[in-house]
C-alpha positions in Angstrom: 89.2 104.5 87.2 87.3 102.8 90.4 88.1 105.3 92.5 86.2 107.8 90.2 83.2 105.4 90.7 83.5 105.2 94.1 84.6 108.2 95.0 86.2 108.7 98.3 85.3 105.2 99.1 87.7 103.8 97.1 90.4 106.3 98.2 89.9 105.6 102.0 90.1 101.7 100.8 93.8 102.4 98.9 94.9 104.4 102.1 93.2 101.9 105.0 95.6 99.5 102.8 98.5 101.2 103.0 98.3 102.1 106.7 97.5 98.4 107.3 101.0 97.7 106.1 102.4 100.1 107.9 101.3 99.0 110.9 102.0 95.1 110.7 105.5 96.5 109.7 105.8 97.9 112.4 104.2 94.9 114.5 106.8 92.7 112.7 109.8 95.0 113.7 108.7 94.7 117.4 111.8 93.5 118.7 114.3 95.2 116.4 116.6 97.1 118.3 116.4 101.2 116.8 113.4 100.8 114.5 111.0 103.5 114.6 107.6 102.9 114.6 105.3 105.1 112.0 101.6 105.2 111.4 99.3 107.4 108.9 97.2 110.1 110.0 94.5 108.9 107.8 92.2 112.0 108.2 94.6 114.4 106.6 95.9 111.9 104.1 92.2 111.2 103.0 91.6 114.9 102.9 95.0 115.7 100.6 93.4 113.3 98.5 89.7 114.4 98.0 91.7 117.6 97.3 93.3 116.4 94.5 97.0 114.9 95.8 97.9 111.8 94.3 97.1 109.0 97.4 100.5 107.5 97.4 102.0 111.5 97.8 98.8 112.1 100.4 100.0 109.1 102.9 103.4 109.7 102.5 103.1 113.2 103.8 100.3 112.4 106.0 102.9 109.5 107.5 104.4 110.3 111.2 106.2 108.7 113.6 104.7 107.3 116.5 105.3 109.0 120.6 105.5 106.4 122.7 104.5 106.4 125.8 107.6 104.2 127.6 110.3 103.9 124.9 112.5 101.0 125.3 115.8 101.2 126.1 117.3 99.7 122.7 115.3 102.7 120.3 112.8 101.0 119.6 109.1 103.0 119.9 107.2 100.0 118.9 104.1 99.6 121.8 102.8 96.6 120.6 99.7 96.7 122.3 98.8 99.8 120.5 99.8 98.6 117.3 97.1 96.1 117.8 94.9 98.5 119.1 95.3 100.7 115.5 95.9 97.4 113.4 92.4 96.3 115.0 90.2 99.8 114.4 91.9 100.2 110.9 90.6 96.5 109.6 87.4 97.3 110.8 87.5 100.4 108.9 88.4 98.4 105.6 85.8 95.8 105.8 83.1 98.9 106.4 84.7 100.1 103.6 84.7 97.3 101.2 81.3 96.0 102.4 79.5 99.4 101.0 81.7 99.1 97.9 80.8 95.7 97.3 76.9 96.8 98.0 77.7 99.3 95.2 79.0 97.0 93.0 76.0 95.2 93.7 73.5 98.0 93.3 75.4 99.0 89.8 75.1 95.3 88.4 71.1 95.4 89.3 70.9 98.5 87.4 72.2 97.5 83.7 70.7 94.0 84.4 67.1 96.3 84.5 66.5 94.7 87.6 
């Protein structure tokens, strides 16, 4: 399995996905009147799963609801300006995350070629 290979690279890659589309659901539901806006605390679910829990099971449980600082007055706790805060810090995240992947993709290809 990849992530064996890559250990908690490839987790933090499955749950930097997830969160991703958490978050632009939530940017999408910015003006829909009730919706709750949720984000995952990717330390502990990144933790749960170096500790063996399954990574869907790990974000699920490591998935909260956002505070927000002024709710609006229809329910909704989307604060769009955050979201694009956390949807901004999380893709840099990924692409760290892919790029030393990919360098170990590389690295491993070098090695059977005898390079």
């Amino acid at each position: 399995m990849p992530q064996d290979l890559f250990g908690i690279h490839g987790k933090a890659l499955e749950l930097r996905s997830q969160r991703m589309g958490l978050i632009a659901s939530n940017i999408a539901n910015a003006a829909t009147p009730g919706y709750k806006a949720k984000d995952i605390d990717f330390a502990a679910a990144l933790g749960a799963a170096q500790n063996g829990t399954a990574l869907k099971t790990a974000a699920e449980h490591a998935t909260r609801y956002r505070v927000p600082v002024m709710p609006a007055l229809d329910g909704n706790t989307v604060e769009l300006p955050n979201e694009q805060l956390a949807f901004s810090e999380n893709a840099v995240g990924y692409s760290t995350t892919l790029e030393f992947i990919r360098g170990r993709v590389d690295t491993l290809k070098r090695a059977l070629r005898g390079d």
